[in-house]
MOPAC internal coordinates of N, CA, C and O (Angstrom, degrees):
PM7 1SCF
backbone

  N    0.0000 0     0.00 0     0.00 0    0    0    0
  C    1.4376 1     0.00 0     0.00 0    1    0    0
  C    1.5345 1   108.64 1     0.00 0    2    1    0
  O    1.2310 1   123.92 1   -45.23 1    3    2    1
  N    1.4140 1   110.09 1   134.77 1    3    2    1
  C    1.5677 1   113.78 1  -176.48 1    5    3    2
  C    1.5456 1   103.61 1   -71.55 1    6    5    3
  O    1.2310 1   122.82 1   -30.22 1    7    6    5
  N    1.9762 1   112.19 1   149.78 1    7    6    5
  C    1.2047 1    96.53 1  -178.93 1    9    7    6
  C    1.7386 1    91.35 1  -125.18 1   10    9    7
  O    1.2310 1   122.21 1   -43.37 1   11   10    9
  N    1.7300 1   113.37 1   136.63 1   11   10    9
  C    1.5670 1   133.40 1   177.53 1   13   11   10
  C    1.3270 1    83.46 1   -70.53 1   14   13   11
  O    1.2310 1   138.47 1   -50.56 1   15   14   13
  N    1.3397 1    81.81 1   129.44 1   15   14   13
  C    1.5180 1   105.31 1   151.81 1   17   15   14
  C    1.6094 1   122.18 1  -127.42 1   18   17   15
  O    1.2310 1   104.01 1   -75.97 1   19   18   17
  N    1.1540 1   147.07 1   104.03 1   19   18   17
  C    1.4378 1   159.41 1  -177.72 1   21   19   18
  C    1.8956 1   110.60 1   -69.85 1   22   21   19
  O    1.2310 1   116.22 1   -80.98 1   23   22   21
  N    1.3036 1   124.79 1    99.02 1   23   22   21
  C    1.1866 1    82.87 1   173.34 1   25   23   22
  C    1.6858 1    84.16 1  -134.29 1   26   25   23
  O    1.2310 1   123.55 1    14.32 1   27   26   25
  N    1.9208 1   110.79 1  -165.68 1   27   26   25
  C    1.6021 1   112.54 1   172.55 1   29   27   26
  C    1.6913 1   102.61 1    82.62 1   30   29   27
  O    1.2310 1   126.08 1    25.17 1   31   30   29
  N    1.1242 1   105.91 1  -154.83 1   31   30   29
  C    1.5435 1   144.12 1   166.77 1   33   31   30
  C    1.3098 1   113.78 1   -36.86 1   34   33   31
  O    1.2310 1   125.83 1   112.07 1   35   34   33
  N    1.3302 1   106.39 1   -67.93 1   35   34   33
  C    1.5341 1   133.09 1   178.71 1   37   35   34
  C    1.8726 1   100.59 1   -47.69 1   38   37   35
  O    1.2310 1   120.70 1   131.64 1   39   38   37
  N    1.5001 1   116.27 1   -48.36 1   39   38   37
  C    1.0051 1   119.71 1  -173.72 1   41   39   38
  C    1.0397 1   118.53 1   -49.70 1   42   41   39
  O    1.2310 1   124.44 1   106.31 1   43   42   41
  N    2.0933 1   109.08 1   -73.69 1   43   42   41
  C    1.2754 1   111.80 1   177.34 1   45   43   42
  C    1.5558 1   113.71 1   -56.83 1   46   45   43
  O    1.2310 1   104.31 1   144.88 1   47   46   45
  N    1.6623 1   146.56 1   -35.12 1   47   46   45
  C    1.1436 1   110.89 1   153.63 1   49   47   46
  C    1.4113 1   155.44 1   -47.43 1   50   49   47
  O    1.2310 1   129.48 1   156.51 1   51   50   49
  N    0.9123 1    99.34 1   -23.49 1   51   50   49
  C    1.8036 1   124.08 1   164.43 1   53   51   50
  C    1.7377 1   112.84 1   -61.17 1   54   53   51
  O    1.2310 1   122.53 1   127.40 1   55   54   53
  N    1.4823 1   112.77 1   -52.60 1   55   54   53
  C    1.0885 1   119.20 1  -157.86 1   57   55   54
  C    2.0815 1    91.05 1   -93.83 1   58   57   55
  O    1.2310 1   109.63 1   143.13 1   59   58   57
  N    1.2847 1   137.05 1   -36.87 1   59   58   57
  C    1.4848 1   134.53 1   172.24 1   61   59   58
  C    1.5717 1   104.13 1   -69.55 1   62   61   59
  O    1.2310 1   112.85 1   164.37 1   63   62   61
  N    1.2827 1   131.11 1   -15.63 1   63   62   61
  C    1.6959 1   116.58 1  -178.94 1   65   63   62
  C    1.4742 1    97.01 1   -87.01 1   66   65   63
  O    1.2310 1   119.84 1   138.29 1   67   66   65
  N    1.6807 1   117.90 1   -41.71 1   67   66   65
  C    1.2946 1   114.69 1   173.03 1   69   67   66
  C    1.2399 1   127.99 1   -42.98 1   70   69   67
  O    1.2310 1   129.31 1   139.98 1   71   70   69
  N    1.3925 1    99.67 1   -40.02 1   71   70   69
  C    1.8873 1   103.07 1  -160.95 1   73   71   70
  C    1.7599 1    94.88 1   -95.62 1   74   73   71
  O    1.2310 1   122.25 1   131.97 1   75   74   73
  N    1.1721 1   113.30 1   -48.03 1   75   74   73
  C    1.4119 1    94.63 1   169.58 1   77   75   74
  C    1.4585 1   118.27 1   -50.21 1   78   77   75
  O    1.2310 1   104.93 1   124.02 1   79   78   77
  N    1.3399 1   145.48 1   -55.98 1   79   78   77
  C    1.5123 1   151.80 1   156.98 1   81   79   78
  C    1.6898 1   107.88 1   -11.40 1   82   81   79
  O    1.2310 1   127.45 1   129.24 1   83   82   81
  N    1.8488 1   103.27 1   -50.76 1   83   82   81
  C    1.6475 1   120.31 1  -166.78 1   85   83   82
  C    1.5068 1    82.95 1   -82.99 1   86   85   83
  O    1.2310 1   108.45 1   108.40 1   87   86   85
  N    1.1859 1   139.20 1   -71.60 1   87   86   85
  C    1.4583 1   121.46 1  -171.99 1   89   87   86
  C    1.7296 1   143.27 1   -34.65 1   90   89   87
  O    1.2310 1   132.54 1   132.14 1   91   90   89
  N    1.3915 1    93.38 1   -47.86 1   91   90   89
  C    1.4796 1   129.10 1   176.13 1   93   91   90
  C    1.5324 1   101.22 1   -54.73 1   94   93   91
  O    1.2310 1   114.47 1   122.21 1   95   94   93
  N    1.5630 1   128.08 1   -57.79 1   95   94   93
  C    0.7489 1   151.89 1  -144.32 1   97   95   94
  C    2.0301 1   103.87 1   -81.43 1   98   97   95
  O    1.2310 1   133.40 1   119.84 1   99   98   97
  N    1.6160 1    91.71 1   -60.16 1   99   98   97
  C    1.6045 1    98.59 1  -178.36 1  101   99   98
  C    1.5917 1   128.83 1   -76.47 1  102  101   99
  O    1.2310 1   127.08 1   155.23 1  103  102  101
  N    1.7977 1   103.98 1   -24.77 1  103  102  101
  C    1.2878 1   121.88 1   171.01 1  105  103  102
  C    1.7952 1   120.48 1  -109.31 1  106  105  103
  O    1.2310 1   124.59 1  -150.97 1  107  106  105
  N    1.5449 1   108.80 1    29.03 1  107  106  105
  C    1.2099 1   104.19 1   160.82 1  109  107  106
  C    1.3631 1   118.92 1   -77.42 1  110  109  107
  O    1.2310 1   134.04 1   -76.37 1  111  110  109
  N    1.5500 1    90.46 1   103.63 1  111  110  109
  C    2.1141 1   102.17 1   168.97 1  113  111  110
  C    0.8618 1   112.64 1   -78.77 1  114  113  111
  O    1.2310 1    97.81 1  -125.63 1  115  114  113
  N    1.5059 1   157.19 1    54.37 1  115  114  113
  C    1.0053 1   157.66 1   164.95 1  117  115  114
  C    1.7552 1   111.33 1  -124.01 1  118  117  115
  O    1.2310 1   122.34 1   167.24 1  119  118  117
  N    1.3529 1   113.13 1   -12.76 1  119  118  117
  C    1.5949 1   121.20 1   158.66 1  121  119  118
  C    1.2576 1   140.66 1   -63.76 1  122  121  119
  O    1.2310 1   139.30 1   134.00 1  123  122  121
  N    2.1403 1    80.18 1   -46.00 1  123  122  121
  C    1.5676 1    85.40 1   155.89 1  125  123  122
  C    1.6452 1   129.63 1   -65.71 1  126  125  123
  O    1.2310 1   114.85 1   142.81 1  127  126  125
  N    0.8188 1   127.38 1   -37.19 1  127  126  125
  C    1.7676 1   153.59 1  -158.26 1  129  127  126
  C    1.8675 1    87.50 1   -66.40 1  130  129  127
  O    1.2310 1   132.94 1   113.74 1  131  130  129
  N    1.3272 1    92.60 1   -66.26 1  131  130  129
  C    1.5409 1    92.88 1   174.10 1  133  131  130
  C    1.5442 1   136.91 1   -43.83 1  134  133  131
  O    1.2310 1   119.88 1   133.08 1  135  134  133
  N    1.2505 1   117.82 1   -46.92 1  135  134  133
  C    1.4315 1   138.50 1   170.21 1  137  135  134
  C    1.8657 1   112.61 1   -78.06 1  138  137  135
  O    1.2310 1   120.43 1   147.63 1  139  138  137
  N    1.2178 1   116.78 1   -32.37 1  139  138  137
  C    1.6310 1   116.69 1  -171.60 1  141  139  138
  C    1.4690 1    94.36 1   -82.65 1  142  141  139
  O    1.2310 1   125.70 1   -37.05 1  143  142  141
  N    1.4475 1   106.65 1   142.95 1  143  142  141
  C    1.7586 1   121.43 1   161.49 1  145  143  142
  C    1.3681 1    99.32 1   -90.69 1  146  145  143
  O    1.2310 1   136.42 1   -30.39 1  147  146  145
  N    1.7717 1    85.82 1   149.61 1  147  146  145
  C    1.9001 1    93.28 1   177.07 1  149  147  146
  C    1.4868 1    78.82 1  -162.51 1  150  149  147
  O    1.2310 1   126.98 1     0.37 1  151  150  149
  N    1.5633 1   104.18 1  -179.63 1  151  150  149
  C    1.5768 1   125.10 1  -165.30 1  153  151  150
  C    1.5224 1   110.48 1  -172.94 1  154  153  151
  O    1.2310 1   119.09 1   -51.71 1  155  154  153
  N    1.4359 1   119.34 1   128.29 1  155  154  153
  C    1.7757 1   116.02 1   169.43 1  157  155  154
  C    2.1949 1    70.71 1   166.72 1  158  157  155
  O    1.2310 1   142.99 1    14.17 1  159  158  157
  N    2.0640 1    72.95 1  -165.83 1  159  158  157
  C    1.3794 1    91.08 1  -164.15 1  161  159  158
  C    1.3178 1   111.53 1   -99.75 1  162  161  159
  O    1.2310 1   113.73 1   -29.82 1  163  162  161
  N    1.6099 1   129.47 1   150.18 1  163  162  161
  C    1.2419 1   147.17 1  -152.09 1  165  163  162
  C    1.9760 1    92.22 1   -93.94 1  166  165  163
  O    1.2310 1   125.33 1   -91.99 1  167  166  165
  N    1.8463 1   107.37 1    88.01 1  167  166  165
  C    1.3999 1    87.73 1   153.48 1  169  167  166
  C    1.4851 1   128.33 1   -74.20 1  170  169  167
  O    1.2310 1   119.05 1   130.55 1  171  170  169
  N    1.3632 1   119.42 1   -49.45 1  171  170  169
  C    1.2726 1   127.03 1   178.84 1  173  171  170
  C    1.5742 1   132.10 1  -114.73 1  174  173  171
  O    1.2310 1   118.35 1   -26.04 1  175  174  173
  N    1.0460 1   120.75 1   153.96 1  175  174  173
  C    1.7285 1   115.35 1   174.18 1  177  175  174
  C    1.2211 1   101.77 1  -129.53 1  178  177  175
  O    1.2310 1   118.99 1   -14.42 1  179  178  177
  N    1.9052 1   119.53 1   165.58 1  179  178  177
  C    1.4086 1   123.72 1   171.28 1  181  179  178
  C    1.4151 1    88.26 1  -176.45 1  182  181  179
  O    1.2310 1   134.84 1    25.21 1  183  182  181
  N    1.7748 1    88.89 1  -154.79 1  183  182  181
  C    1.3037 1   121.82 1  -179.98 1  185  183  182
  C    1.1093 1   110.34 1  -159.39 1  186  185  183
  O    1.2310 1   121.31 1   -29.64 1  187  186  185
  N    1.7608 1   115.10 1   150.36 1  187  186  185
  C    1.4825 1   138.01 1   169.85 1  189  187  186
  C    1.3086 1   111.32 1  -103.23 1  190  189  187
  O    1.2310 1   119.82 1   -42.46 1  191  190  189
  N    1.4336 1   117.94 1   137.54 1  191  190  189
  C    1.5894 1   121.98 1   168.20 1  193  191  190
  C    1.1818 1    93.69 1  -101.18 1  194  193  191
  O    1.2310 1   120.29 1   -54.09 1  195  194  193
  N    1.5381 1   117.05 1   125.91 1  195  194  193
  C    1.2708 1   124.75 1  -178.29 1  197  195  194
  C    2.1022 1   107.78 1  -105.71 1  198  197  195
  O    1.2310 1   116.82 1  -101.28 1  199  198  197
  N    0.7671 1   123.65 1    78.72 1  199  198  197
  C    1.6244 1   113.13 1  -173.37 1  201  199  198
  C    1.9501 1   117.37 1   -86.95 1  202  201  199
  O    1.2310 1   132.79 1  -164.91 1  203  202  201
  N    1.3477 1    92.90 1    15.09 1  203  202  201
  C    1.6661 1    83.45 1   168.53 1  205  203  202
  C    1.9636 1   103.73 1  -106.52 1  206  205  203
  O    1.2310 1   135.64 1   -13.00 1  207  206  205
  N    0.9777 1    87.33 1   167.00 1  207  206  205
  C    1.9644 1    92.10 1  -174.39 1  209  207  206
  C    1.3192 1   108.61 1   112.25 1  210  209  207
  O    1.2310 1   125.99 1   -13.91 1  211  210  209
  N    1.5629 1   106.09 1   166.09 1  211  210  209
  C    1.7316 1   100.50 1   147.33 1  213  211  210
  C    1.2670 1   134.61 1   -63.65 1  214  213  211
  O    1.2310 1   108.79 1   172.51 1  215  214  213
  N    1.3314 1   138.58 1    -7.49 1  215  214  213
  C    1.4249 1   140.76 1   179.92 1  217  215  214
  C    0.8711 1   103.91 1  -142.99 1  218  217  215
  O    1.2310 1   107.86 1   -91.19 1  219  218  217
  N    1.7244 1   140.26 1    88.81 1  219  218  217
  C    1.5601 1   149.55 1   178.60 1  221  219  218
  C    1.7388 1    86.54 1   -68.61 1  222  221  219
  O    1.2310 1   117.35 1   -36.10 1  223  222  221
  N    1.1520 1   122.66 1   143.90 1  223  222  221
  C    1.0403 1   114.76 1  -176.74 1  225  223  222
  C    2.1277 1    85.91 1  -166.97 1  226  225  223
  O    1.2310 1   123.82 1    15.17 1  227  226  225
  N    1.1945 1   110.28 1  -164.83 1  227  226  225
  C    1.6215 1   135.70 1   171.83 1  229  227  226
  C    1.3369 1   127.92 1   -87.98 1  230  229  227
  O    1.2310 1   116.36 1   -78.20 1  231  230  229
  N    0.9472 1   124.52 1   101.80 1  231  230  229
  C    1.7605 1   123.29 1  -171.37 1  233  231  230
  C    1.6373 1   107.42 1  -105.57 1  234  233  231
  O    1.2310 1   125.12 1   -79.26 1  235  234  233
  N    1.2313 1   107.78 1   100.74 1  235  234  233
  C    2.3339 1   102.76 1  -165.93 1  237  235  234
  C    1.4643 1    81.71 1  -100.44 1  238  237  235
  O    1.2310 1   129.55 1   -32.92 1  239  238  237
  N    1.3368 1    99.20 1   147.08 1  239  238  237
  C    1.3073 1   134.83 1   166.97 1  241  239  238
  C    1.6321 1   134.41 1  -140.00 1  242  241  239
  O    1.2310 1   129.78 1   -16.71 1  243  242  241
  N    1.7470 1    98.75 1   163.29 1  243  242  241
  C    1.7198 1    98.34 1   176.48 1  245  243  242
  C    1.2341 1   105.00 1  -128.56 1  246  245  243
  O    1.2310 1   121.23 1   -25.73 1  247  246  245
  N    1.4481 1   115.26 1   154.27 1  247  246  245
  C    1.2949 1   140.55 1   158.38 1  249  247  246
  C    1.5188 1   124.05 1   -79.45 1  250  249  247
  O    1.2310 1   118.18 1   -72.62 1  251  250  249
  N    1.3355 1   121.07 1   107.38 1  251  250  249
  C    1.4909 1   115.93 1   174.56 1  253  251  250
  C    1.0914 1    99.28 1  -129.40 1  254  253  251
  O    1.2310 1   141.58 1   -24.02 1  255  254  253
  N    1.4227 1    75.71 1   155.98 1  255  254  253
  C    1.9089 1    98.98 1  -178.64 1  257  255  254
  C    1.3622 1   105.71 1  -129.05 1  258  257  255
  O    1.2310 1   120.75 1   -47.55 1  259  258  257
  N    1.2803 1   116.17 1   132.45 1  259  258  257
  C    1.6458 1   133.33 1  -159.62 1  261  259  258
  C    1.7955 1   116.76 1   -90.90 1  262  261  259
  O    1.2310 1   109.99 1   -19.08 1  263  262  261
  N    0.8443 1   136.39 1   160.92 1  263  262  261
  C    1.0265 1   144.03 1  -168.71 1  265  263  262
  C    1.9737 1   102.79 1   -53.38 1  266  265  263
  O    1.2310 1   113.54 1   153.48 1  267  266  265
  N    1.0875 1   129.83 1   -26.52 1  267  266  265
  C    1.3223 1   136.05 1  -174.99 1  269  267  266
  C    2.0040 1   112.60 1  -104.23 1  270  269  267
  O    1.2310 1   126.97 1  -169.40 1  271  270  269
  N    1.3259 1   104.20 1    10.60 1  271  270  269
  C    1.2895 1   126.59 1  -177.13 1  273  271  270
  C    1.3551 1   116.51 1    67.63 1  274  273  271
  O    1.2310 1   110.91 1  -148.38 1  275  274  273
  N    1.7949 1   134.71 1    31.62 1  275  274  273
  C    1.2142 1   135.85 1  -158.09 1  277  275  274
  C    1.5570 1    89.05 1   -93.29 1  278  277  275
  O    1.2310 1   107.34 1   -32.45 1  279  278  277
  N    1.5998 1   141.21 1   147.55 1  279  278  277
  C    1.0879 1   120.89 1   143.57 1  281  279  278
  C    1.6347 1   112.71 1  -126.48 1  282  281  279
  O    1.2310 1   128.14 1   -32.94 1  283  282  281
  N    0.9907 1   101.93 1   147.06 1  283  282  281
  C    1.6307 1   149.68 1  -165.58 1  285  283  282
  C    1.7216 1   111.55 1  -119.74 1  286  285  283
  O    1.2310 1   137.52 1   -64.35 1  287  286  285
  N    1.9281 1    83.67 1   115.65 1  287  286  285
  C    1.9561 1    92.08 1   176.28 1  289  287  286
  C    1.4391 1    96.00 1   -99.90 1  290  289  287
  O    1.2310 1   137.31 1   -43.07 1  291  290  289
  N    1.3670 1    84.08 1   136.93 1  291  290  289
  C    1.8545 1    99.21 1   178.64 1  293  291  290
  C    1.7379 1    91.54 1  -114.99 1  294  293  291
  O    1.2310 1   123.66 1   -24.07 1  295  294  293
  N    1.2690 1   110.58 1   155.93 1  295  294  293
  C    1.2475 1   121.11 1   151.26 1  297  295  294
  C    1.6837 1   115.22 1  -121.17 1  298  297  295
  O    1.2310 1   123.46 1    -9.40 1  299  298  297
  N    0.9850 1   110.97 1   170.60 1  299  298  297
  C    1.7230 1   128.54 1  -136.24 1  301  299  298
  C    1.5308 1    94.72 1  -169.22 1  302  301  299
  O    1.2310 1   136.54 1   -27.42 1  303  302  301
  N    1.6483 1    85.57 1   152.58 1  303  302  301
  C    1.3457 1   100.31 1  -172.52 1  305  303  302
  C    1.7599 1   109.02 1   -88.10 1  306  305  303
  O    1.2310 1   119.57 1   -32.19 1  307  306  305
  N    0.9615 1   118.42 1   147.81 1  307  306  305
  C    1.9689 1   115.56 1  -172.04 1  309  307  306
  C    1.3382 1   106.46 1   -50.61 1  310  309  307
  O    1.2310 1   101.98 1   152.80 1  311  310  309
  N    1.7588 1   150.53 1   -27.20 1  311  310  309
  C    0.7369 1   123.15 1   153.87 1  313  311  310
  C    1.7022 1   134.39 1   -86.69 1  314  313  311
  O    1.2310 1   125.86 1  -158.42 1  315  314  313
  N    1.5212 1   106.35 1    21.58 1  315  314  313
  C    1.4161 1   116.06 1  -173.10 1  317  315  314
  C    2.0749 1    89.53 1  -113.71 1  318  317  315
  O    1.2310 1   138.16 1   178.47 1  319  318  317
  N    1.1952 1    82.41 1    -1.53 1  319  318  317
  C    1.5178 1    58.51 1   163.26 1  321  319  318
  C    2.0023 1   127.48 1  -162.91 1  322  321  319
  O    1.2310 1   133.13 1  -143.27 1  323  322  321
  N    1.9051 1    92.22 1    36.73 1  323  322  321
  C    1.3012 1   102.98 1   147.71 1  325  323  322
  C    1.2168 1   136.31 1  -101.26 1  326  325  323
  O    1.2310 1   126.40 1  -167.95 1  327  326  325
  N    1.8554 1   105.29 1    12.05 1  327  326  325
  C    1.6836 1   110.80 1  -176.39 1  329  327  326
  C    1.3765 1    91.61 1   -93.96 1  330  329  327
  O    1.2310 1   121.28 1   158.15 1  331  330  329
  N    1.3460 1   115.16 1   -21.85 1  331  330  329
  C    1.6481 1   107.61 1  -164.42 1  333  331  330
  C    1.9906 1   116.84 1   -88.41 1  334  333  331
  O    1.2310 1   136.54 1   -29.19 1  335  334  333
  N    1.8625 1    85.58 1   150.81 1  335  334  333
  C    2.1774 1    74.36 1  -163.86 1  337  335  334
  C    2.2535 1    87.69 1  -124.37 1  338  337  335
  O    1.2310 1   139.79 1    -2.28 1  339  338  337
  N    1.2289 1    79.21 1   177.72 1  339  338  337
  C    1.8647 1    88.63 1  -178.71 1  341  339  338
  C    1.4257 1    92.74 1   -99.25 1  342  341  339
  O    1.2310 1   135.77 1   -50.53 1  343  342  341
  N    1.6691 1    87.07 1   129.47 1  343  342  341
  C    1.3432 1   108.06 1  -163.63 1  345  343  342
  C    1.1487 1   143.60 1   117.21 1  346  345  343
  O    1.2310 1   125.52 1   147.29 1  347  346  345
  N    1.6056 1   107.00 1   -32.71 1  347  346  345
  C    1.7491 1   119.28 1   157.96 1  349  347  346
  C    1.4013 1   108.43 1   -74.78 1  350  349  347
  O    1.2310 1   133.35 1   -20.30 1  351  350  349
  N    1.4940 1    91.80 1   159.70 1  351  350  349
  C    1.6909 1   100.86 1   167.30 1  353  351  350
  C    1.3715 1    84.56 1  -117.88 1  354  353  351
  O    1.2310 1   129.22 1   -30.28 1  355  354  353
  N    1.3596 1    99.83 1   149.72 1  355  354  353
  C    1.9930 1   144.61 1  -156.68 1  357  355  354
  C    1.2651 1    98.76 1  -151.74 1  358  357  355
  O    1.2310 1   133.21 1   -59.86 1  359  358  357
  N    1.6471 1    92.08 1   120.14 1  359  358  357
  C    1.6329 1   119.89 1   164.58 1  361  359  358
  C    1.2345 1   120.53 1  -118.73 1  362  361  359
  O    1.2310 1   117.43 1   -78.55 1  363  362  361
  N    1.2882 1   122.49 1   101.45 1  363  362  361
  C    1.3770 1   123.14 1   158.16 1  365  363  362
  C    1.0149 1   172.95 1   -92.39 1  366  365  363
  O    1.2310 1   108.13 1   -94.96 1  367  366  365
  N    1.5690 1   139.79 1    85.04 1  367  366  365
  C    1.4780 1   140.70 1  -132.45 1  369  367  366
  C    1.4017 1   120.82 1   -33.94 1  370  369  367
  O    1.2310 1   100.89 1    28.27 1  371  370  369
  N    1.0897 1   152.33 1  -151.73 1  371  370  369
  C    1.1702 1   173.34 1    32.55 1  373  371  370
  C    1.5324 1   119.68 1     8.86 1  374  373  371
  O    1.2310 1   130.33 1   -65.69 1  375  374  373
  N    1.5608 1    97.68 1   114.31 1  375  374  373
  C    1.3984 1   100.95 1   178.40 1  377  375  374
  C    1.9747 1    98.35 1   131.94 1  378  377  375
  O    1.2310 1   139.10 1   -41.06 1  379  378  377
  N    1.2234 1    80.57 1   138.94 1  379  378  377
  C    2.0331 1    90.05 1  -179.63 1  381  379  378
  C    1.2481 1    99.02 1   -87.87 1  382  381  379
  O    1.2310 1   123.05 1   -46.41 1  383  382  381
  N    1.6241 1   111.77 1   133.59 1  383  382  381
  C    1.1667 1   137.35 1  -168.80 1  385  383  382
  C    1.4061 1   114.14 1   113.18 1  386  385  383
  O    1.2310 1   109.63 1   130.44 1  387  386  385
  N    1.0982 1   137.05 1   -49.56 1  387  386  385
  C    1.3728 1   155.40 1  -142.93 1  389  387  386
  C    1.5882 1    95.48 1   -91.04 1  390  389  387
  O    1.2310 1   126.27 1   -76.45 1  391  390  389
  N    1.1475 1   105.56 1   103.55 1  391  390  389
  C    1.7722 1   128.56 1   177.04 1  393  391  390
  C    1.5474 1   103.28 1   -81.75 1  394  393  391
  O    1.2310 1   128.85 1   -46.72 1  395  394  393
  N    1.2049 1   100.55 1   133.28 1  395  394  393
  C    1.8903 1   131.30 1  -170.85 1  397  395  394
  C    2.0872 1    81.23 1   -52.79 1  398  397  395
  O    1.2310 1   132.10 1   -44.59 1  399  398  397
  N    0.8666 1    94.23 1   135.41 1  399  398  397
  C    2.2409 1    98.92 1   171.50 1  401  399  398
  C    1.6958 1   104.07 1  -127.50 1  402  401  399
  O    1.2310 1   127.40 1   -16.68 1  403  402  401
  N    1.3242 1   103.37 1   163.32 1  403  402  401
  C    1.3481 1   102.52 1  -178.50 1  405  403  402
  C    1.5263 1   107.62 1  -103.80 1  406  405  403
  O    1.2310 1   120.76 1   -48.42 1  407  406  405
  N    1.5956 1   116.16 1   131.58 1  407  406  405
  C    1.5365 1   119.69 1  -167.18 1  409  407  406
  C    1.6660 1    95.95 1   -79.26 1  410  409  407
  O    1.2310 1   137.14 1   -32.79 1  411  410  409
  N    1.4547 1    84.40 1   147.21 1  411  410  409
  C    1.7644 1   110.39 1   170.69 1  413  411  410
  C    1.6170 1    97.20 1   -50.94 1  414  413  411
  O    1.2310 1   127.96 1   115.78 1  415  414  413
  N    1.6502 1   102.28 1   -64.22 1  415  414  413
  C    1.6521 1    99.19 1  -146.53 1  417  415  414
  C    1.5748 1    84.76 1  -145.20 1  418  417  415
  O    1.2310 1   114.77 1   -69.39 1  419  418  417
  N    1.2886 1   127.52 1   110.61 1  419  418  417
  C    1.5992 1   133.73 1   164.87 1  421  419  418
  C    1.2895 1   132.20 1   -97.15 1  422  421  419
  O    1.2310 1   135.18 1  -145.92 1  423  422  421
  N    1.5130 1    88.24 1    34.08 1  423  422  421
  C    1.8754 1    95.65 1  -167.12 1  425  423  422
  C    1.5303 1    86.53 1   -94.65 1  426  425  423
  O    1.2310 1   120.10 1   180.00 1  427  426  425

């Protein structure tokens, strides 16, 4: 059986698409964000262009700020976060899927 051998240039490209791929993969914070409940008021919204990984793609997010004035960027899934405006307070369950909503009454 023939044995590959990688070496040079070729190498370190081989071995930086990998580890970026392994990085992307183990430290995507945006899973957590998805699954954790949180609640306060929406200062800001956006988006991140994320281009390392296998799928560089758009990561939108919000800014809340909690009842003790801490703020915290969450990211959200694109439809969890074109209902939301600056200025509501947004509570959001626990559990993936479940888009940040704006409370009736948060007193």
């Amino acid at each position: 059986m023939p044995q590959i051998v990688v070496r040079g240039p070729k190498a370190l490209a081989l071995l930086a698409g990998i580890a970026i791929y392994a990085w992307y993969d183990v430290h995507d914070y945006t899973r957590a964000d998805l699954v954790a409940s949180y609640s306060g008021t929406v200062v800001e919204t956006g988006s991140d262009y994320h281009w390392l990984g296998p799928k560089p793609h758009m990561h939108y997010y919000i800014v809340i700020q909690d009842s003790t004035g801490k703020r915290t960027k969450r990211y959200v899934h694109y439809y969890g976060h074109t209902p939301v405006q600056v200025g509501e307070y947004v509570v959001k369950q626990p559990g993936y899927g479940e888009a940040p909503m704006a409370a009736v009454d948060h007193r």
